[in-house]
C-alpha positions in Angstrom: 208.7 187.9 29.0 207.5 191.5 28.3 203.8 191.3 29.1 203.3 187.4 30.7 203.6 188.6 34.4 202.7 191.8 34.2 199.8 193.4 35.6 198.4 194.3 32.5 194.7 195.9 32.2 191.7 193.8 31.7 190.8 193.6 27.9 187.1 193.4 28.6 187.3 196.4 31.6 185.7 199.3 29.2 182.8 197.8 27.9 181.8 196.7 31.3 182.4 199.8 33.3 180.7 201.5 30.4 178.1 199.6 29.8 179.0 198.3 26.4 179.1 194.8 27.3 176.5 192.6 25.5 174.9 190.4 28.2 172.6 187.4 27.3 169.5 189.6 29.0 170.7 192.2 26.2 170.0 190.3 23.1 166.9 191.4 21.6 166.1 189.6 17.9 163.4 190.4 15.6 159.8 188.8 16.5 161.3 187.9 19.9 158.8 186.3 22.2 159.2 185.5 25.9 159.1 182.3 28.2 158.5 181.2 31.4 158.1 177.7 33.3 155.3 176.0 35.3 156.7 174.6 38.5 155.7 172.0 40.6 154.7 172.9 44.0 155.6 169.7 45.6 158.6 168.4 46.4 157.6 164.5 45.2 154.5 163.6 43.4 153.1 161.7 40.5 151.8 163.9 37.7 148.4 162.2 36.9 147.5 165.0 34.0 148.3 168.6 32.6 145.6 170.3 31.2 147.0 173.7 28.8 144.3 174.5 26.9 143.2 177.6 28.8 146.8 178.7 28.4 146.7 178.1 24.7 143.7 180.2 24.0 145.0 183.3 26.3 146.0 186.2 23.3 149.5 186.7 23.4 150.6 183.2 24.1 152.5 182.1 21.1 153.7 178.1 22.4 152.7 176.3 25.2 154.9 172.3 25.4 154.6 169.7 28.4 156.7 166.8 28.0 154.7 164.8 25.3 156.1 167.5 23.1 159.4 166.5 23.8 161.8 163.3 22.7 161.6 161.0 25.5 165.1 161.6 26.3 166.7 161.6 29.6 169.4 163.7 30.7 172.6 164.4 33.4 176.2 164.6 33.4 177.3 160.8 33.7 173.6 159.2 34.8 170.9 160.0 32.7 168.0 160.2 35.2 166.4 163.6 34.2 163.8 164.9 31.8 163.7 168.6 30.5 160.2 168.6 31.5 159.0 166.3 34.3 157.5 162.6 32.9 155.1 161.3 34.9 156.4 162.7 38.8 158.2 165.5 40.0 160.5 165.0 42.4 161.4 168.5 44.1 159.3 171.7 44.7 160.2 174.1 41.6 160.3 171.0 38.9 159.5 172.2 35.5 156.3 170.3 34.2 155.5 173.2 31.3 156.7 175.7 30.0 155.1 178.9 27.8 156.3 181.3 25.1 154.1 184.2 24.8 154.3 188.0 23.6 155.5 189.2 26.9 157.1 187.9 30.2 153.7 189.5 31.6 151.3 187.2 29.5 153.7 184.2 29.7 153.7 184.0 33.8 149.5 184.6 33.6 149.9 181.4 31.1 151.4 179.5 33.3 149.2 179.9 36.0 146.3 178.8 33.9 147.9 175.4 33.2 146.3 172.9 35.1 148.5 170.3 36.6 146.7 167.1 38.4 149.1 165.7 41.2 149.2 162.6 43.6 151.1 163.7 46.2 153.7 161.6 47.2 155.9 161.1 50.9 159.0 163.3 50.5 162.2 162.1 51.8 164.4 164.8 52.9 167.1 163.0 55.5 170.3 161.8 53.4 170.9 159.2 56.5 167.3 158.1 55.6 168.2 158.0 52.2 171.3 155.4 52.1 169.4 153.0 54.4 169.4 149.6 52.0 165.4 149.6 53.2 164.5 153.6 53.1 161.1 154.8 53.9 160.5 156.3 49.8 162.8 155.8 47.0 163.1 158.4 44.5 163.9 157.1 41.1 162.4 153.1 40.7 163.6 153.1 37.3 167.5 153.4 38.3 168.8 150.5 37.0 167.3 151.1 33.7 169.0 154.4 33.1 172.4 155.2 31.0 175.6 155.8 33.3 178.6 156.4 32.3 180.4 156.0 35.3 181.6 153.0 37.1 180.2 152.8 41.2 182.5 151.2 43.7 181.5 147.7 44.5 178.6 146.8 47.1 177.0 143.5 48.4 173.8 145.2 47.6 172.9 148.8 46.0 170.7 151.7 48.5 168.0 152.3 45.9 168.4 155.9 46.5 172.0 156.0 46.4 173.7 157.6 42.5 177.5 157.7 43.5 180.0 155.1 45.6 183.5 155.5 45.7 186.4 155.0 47.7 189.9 154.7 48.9 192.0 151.7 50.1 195.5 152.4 51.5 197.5 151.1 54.3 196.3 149.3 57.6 193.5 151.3 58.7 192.8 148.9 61.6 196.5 148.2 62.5 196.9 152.3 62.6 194.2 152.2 65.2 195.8 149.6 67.3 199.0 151.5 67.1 197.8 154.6 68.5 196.0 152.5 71.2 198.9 150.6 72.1 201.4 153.5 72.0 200.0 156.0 74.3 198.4 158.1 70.9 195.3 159.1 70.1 192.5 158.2 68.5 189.9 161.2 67.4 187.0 161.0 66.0 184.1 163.5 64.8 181.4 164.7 62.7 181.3 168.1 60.1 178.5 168.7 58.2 178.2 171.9 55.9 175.4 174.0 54.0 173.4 174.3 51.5 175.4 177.0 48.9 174.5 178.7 45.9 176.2 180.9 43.2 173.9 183.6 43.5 176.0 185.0 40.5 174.4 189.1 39.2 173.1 187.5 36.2 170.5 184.7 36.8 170.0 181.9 34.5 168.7 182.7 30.8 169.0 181.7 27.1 168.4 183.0 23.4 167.2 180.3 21.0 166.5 180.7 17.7 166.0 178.3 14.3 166.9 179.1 11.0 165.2 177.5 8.0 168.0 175.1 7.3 167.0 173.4 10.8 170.1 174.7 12.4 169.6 176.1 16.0 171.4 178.7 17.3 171.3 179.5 21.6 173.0 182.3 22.9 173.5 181.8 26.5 175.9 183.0 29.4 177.1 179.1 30.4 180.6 178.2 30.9 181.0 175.4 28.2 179.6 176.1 24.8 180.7 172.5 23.6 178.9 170.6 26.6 176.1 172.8 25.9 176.1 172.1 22.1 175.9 168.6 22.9 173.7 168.7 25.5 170.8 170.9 23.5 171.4 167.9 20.7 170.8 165.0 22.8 167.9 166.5 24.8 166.6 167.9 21.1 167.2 164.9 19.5 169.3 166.8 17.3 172.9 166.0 15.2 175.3 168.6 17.1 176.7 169.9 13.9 172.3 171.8 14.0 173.4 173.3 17.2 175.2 176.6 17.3 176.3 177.6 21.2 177.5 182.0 21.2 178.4 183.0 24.7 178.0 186.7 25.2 179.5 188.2 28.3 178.9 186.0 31.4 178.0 187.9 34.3 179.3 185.0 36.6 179.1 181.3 37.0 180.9 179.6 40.0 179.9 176.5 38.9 176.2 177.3 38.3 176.3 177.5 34.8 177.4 173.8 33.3 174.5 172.9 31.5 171.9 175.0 29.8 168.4 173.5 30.7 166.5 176.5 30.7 168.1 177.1 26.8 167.0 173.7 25.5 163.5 174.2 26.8 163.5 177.9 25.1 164.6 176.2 21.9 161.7 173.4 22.3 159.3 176.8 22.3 161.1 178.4 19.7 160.4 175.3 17.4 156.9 174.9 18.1 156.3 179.1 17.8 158.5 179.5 15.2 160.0 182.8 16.3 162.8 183.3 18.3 162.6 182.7 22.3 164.2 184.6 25.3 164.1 183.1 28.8 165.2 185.0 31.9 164.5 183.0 35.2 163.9 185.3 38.2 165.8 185.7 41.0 163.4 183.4 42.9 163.6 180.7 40.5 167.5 180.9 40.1 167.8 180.5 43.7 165.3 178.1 44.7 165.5 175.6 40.9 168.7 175.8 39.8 171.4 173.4 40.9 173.3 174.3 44.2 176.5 173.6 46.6 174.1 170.7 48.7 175.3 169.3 51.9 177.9 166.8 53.1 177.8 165.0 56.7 182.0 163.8 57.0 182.4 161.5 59.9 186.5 161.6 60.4 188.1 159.2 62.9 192.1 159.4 62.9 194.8 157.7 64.8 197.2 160.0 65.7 200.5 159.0 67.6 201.4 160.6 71.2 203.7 163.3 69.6 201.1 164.4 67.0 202.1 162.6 63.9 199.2 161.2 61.8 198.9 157.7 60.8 195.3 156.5 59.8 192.3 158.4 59.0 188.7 157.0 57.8 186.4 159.1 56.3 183.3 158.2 55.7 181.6 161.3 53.6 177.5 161.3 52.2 176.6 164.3 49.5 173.4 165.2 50.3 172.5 165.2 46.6 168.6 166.5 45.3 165.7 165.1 43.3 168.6 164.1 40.4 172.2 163.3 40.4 172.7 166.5 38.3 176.1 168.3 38.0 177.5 167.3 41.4 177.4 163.5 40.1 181.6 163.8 40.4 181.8 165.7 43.9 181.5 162.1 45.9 184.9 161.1 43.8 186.5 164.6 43.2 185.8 166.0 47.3 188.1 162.6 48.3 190.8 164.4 46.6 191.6 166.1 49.2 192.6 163.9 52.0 195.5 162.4 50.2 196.8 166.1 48.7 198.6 167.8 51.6 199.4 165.2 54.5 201.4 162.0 54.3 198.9 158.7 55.8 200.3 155.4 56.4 196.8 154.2 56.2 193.7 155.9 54.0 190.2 154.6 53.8 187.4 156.6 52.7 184.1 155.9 51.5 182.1 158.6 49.7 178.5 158.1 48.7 175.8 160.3 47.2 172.1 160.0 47.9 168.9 161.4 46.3 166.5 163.4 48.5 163.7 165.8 47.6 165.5 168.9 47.6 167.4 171.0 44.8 169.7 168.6 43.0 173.5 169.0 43.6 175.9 171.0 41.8 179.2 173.2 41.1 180.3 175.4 43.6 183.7 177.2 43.1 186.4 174.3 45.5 184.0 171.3 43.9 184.1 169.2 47.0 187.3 170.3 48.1 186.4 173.0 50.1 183.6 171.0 52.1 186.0 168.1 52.6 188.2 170.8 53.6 186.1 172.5 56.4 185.8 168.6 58.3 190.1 167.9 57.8 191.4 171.1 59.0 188.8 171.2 62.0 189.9 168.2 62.5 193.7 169.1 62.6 193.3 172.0 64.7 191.5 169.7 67.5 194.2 167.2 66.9 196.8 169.9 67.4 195.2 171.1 70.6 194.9 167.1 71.8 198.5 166.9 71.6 199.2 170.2 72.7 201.5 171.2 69.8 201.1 174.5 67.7 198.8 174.4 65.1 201.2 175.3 62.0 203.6 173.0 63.7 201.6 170.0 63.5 200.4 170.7 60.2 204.5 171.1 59.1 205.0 168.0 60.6 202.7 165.7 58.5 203.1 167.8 55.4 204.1 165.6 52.3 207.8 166.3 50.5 208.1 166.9 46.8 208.3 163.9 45.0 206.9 161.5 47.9 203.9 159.4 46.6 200.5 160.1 47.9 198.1 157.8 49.4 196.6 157.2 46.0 200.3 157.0 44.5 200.3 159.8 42.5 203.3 162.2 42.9 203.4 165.0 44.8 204.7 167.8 42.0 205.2 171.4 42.7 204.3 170.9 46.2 204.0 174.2 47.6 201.8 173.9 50.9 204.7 174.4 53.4 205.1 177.4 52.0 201.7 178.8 51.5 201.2 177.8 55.2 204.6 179.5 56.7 204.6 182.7 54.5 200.4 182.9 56.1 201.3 182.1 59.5 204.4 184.7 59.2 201.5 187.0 58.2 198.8 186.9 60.8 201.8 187.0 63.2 201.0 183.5 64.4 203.2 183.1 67.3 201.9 186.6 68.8 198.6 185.6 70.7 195.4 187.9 69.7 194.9 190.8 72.1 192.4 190.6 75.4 189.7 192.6 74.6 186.3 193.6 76.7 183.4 191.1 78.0 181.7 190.2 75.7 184.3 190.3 72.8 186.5 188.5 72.1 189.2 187.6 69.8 191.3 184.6 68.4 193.4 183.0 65.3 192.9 180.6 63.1 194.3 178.8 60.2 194.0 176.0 57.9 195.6 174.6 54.6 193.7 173.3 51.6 194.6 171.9 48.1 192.1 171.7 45.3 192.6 169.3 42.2 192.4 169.8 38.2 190.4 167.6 36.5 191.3 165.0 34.1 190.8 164.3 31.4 190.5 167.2 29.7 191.6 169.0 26.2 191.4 172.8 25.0 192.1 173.4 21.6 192.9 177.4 20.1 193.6 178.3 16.4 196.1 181.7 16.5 195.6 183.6 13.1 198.4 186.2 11.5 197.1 189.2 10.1 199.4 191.4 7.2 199.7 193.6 9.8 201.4 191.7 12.4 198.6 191.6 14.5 197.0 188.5 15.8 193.7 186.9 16.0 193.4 184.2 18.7 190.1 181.9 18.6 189.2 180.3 21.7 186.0 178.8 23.3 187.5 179.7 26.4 184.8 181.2 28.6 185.8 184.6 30.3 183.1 184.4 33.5 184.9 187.5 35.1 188.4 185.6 36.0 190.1 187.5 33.5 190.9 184.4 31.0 190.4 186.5 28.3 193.5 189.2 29.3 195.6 186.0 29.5 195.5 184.8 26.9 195.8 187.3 24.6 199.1 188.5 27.2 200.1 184.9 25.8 199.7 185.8 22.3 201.3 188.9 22.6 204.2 188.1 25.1 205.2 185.1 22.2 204.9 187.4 18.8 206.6 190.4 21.1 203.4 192.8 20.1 201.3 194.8 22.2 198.3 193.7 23.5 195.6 196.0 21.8 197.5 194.0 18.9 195.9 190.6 19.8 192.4 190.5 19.0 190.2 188.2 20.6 187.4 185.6 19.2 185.1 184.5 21.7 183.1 181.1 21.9 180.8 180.6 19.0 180.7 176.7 18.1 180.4 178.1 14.9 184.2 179.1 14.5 185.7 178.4 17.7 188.0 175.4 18.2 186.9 173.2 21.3 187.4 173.9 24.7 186.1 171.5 27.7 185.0 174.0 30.4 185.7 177.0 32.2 186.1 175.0 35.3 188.2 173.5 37.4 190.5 176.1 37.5 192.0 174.9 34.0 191.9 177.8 31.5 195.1 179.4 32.3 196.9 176.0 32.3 195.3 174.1 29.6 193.8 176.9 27.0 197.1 178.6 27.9 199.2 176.1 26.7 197.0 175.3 23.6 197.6 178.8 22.7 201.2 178.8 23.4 201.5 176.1 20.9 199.0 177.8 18.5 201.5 180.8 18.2 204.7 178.1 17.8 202.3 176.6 15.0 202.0 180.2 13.5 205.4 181.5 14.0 206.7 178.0 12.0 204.5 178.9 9.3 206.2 182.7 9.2 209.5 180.9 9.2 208.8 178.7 6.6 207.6 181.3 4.1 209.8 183.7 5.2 212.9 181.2 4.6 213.4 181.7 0.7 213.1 185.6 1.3 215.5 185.5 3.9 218.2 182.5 2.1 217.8 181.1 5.3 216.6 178.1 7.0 214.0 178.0 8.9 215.2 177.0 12.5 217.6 180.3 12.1 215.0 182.1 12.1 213.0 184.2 14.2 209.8 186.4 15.1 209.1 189.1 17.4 208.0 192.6 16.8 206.3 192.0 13.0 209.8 191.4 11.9 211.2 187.9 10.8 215.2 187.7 11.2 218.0 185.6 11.6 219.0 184.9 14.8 222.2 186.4 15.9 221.7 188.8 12.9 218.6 190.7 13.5 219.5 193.5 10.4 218.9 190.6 8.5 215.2 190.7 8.2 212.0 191.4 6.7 208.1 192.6 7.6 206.0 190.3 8.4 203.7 192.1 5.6 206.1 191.4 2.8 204.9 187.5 3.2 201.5 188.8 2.2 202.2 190.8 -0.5 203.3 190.3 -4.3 204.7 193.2 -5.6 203.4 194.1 -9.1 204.5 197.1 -11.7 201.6 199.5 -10.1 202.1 198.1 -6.6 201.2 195.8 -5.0 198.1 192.2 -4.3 197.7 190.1 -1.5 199.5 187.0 -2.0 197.8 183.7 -1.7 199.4 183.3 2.1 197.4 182.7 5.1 198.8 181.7 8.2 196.7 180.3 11.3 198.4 178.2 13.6 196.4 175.2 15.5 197.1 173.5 18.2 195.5 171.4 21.6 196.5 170.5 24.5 195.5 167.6 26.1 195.6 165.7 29.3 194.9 162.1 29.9 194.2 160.5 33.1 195.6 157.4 34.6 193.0 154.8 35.0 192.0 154.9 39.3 190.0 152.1 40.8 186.4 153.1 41.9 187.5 150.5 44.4 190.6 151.9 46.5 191.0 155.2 44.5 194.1 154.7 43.5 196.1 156.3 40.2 199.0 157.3 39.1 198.3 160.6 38.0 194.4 160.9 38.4 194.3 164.7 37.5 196.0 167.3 35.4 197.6 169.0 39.0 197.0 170.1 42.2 197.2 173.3 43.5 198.3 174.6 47.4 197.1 177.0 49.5 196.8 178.0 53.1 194.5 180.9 54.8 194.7 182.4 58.1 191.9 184.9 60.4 191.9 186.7 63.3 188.3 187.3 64.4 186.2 189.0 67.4 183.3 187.3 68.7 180.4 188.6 70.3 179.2 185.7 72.8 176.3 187.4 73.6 175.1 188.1 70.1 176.9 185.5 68.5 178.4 188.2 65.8 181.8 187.4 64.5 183.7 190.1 62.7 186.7 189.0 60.4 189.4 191.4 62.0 192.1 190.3 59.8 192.3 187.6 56.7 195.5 186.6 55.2 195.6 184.4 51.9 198.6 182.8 50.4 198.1 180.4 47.5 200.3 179.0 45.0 199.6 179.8 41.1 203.0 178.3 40.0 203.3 181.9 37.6 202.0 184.8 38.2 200.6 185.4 34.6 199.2 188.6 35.8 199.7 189.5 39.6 197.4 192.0 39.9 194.8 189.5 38.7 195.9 186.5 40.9 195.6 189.2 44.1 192.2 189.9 43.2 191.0 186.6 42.8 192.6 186.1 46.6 190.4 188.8 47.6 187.6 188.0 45.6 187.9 184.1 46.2 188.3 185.6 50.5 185.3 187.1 50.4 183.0 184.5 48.9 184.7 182.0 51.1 183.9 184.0 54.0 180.3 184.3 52.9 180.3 180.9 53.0 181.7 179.8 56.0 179.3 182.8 58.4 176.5 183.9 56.2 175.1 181.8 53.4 172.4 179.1 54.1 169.5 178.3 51.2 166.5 177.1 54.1 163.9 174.9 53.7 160.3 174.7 55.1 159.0 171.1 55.7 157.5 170.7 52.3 160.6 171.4 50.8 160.5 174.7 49.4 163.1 177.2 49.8 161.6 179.8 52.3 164.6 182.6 51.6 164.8 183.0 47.8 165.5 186.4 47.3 169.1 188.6 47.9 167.2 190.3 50.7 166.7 187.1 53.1 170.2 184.7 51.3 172.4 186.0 53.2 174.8 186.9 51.0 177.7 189.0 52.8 177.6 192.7 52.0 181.1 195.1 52.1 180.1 195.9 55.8 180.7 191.7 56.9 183.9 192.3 54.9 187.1 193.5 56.6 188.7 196.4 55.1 191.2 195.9 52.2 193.8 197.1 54.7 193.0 194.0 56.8 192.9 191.6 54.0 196.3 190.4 52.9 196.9 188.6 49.3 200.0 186.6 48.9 201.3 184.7 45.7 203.3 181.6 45.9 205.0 180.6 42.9 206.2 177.2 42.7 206.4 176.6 39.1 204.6 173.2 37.7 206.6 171.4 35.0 203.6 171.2 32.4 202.2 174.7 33.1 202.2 177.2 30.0 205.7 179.2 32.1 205.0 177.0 34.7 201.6 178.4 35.7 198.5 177.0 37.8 195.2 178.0 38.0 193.8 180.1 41.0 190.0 180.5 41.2 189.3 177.3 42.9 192.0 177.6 46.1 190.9 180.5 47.1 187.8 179.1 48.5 188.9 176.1 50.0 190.7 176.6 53.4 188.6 179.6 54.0 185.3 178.0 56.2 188.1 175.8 58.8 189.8 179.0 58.9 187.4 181.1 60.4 186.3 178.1 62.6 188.9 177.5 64.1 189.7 181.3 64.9 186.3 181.1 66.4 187.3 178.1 68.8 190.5 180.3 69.7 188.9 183.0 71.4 185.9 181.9 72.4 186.5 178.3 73.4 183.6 176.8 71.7 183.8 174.6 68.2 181.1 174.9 65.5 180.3 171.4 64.0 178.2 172.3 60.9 178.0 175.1 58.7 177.3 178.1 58.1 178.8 179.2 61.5 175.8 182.0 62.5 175.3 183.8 65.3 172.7 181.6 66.4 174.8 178.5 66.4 177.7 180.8 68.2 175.3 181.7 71.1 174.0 178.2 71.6 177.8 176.7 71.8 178.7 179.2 74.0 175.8 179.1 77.0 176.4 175.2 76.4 180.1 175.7 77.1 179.1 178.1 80.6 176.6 176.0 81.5 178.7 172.9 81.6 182.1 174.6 82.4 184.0 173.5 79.5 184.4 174.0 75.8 183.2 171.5 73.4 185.4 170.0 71.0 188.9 170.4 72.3 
């Protein structure tokens, strides 16, 4: 392979550096108007009318739509419990209830402020643990049994009205585990985690292009990370046949997650129908913080049984998602966040029960680890405590319990390129694990931590490419691959050009237009490099078939002897014996020569299917396309009278299977480091009493700035390549793992030097002061 692992330079660098890069904030079409959204300002309520007439008569305002203008369609991922506009209540503070087009963004906001909006205000329910009672004090959505779901719940003797999601696993003896640890001098440990609310906070905010042509046909350009789910999604919520919707993604100036589903475009286009012109929406950074869909909270209560000589034999979980006014894009994380607890450690016995609630806050959804990383925070807490309980070394006890390759997990599926004993040794090697952190100064001081993590790739899931041959030898890859800063893009065409043995600035790229590119699921789930990468390896065997098929009869040759690298075809074994890959294009005439009548495009998708598993006990054979490995390690200093930690040292070692490009995978380590360190200290969305988010803006979210990061020569990136059987040269993805042991980490580096264990997150100085005058004012630690 001449150019697949190689650190080969990002095809998109230039135009971003430069400034050449068309973002969807960019796109400016002719007779372009502007929108922006009416919001409500409390967090449940009925709407008893909207009055817009004094917004339609201010000059400048172009469209002005409430939700009798729209098809009473209801929306979501897998239940459909959500309007585009709100019908008949709101049920969190920043609700859309209108929304105006107008000349300006200017004229637009003054629009929306002369919309009247009647409200009943309604009691709020903000406590999850209020929430799942069978009897709660409100219940959000009284029409829940009437909605669409797609999605099978696990099985109850009676429903919580508020509740959206149920699932669980069934494996072992969880009460004869117990017993045995009782009986047999173990232990038996139990706690509760909770973690934060999270969002993307990506550079670009939320926003959308929409414009109709005179055919009916609308076209949305819009930075998302799925033009397919969006092209469907604008048709149901439009009431529209998708083959009307055209989805172009420009350049994406990040996602994380937050960019699934393209609300704020459907709405645009609803403005754009009515004002026939063209409509842009940008939301501000206010709105994209407070209204769009975040990481919400989990409360994990873990109780294990663990035998005298620290060998785990039962654990029970019992996990809620602290999920908003609608199930939203975190409808899965209840199922996908269990997939943890069976992906690293071997357990007799298994049982977890994972719910998800409404409340009145911002509804759930992506964030980079998809449940993974929060379920990660409460297991490797809770395996450092266990460690400390049985006084056996950390990385020991976590060796100890690790599965093997090949052994069957607690939901049966196999454990395939099963790379977590190393990840965790070549880390602790690193951090220099078995040399304890240095005594420093009252009132420093420092300590180590680690944890493991694994994080899933969905299934099912399919991503087709179509790889076209150009006279010239070069090649034209169509994908609707999303490129959201991960460097897909230079993958792929590192793919195209590795198999066709051409240079890269040979391969040219088409990017997602619904219009001409093949399907593609998501940019998500850390799948692109495994499953558009294989689509497109297979699109260039299509291709090169093709080439050896024409280029037989030239050659007297057949086609299985044949070969193509370089823009030559040749025999193999005999590579004088060739042509150009231009002669197959060409008919030569007396005064030179025509194109022939030859095109060559090679198709091809790759697909994975997913065992069915039983919303019931969880179990599957193979529930998701693979499972990636990946351990992290920190050695911190903590100020105990400020509560400031400082990340001294970070060390990340995760498994991408191959390397595709290295340089690449180590930044996505660093990259993935540093969010994941923003998480676990800094980043907390808070909430006043009525629900509204009282830090929306970059200068009070907390998001970490290069002085809370340690220096590059303190951060350590390590790639682990344990090939996976079905991986495009046996690679994984890596964006996800990066995140995911990152938050138990740093925890329990914090409980190392200071003595003092941090329950929820985000661990901030506050919550660092109060554990440790509660440790000195009782004598002991908490949590050990």
């Amino acid at each position: 392979m001449a150019v697949v692992g190689t650190s080969a330079k990002r095809i998109d660098g230039i135009e971003k550096v430069t400034g050449t890069a068309e973002f969807t904030t960019d796109i400016v079409l002719p007779r372009m108007i502007h929108a922006k959204l009416k919001r409500s300002p409390y967090a449940h309520a009925k709407i008893l009318g909207i009055d817009t007439s004094k917004a339609e008569q201010m000059p400048g305002v172009r469209a002005v739509i409430t939700a009798a203008d729209l098809p009473d369609i209801r929306l979501g991922i897998l239940t459909l419990d959500e309007h585009l506009l709100a019908h008949d209540k709101t049920r969190l503070v920043g609700e859309p209830v209108a929304a105006v087009a107008a000349d300006t963004p200017e004229i637009a906001r003054a629009a929306c402020e002369q919309i009247e909006v009647e409200y009943e205000e309604l009691a709020p329910l903000f406590d999850p643990e209020e929430a799942i009672r069978l009897d709660p004090p409100v219940v959000l959505h009284e029409e829940y049994d009437e909605y669409e779901k797609l999605l099978e719940l696990a099985e109850m003797d009676k429903r919580p009205p508020n509740l959206w999601q149920a699932y669980r696993i069934r494996h072992g003896d969880i009460d004869a585990a117990f017993k045995k640890a009782e009986d047999e001098g173990g232990h038996i440990i139990e706690n509760r985690y909770a973690t934060g609310y999270v969002h993307t906070a990506c550079m670009e905010p939320h926003g959308a292009v929409a414009q109709w042509s005179s055919d009916g046909t609308l076209t949305l350009w819009a930075g998302g990370q799925s033009p397919y789910i969006a092209r469907d999604g604008l048709a149901k919520a439009l009431d529209l046949s998708p083959s009307k919707v055209r989805v172009i993604v420009p350049f994406v100036g990040g996602a994380f997650g937050g960019k699934l589903t393209v609300k704020e475009g459907a709405i645009a286009a609803a403005l754009a129908r009515k004002a026939r012109r063209p409509v842009k929406i940008i939301l501000t950074r206010a709105e994209d913080l407070s209204a769009t869909a975040a990481r919400t909270p989990f409360i994990f209560d873990i109780k294990d049984a663990v035998t005298k000589d620290g060998i785990l034999i039962g654990r029970k979980v019992t996990s809620i998602l602290w999920g908003g006014g609608y199930s939203g894009e975190g409808i899965l994380k209840p199922i996908f966040s269990t997939h943890l607890y069976p992906g690293s450690y071997r357990l007799a016995a298994l049982w977890v029960d994972s719910y998800g609630v409404y409340t009145n806050r911002v509804s759930g959804g992506a964030l980079r680890g998809y449940g993974c990383a929060e379920s990660a925070w409460a297991v490797e807490t809770q395996m450092d405590i266990i460690a400390r309980k049985c006084d056996i070394d950390a990385v020991e006890l976590r060796i100890n319990n690790l599965l093997n390759e090949g052994e069957r997990t607690a939901i049966t599926m196999p454990a395939h390129a099963f790379s977590a004993h190393e990840c965790l040794t070549k880390c602790a090697d690193a951090i220099e694990w078995e040399t304890p952190s240095e005594s420093l100064q009252h009132p420093w001081y420092r300590g180590k931590g680690i944890a493991l993590g694994n994080k899933y790739s969905f299934a099912p899931t399919a991503s087709s490419t179509e790889l076209k041959v150009h006279e010239d030898a070069s090649c034209e890859l169509r994908t609707s691959a999303v490129d959201l800063g991960q460097g897909a893009y230079t993958i792929l065409t590192q793919i195209v050009a590795d198999e066709f043995g051409i240079e890269i600035d040979q391969v040219k790229l088409v990017t997602p237009d619904t219009a001409i590119t093949p399907f593609d699921h998501v940019a998500g789930s850390s799948r692109q490099t495994f499953h558009t990468g294989n689509a497109t390896r297979m699109a260039c065997d299509d291709a090169k078939r093709q080439i050896r098929e024409l280029a037989a009869p030239k050659l007297e040759a057949d086609p299985d002897d044949l070969d193509v690298s370089g823009g030559r075809i040749f025999v193999k074994g005999s590579p004088e014996q060739s042509i150009e890959v231009e002669d197959l294009f060409v008919v030569e005439m007396l005064a030179g020569k025509r194109p022939a009548d030859v095109e060559v495009i090679g198709k091809a998708t790759w697909e994975v299917t997913a065992s069915p598993h039983d919303p019931n006990t969880g179990q599957g054979e193979e529930p998701m396309a693979y499972m990636g490995h990946g351990a992290q390690a920190a050695e911190v200093e903590v100020n105990v009278e400020t509560g400031q930690v400082r990340i001294r040292k970070f060390v990340s070692a995760i498994d991408v299977g191959k390397a595709m490009n290295p340089q690449g995978v180590e930044m996505q380590n660093y990259g993935g480091g540093c969010m994941g360190i923003g998480i676990a200290l800094h980043e907390d969305m808070c909430f006043d009493a009525s629900g509204e988010m009282t830090n929306a803006s970059l200068m009070d979210y907390k998001i970490p700035s290069i002085i809370e990061m340690p220096l590059k020569e303190y951060m350590e990136s390590i790639i682990v390549e344990v090939p996976h059987q079905h991986g495009p040269y046996g690679a994984k993805g890596a964006g996800e793992i990066v995140v995911v042991p990152t938050s138990p980490a740093i925890g329990n580096a914090i409980y190392d030097a200071i003595g003092v264990r941090i329950w929820d997150q985000p661990l901030t100085p506050e919550k660092v002061v109060k554990a440790w005058k509660e440790k000195t004012a009782s004598g002991n630690g908490s949590g050990s």
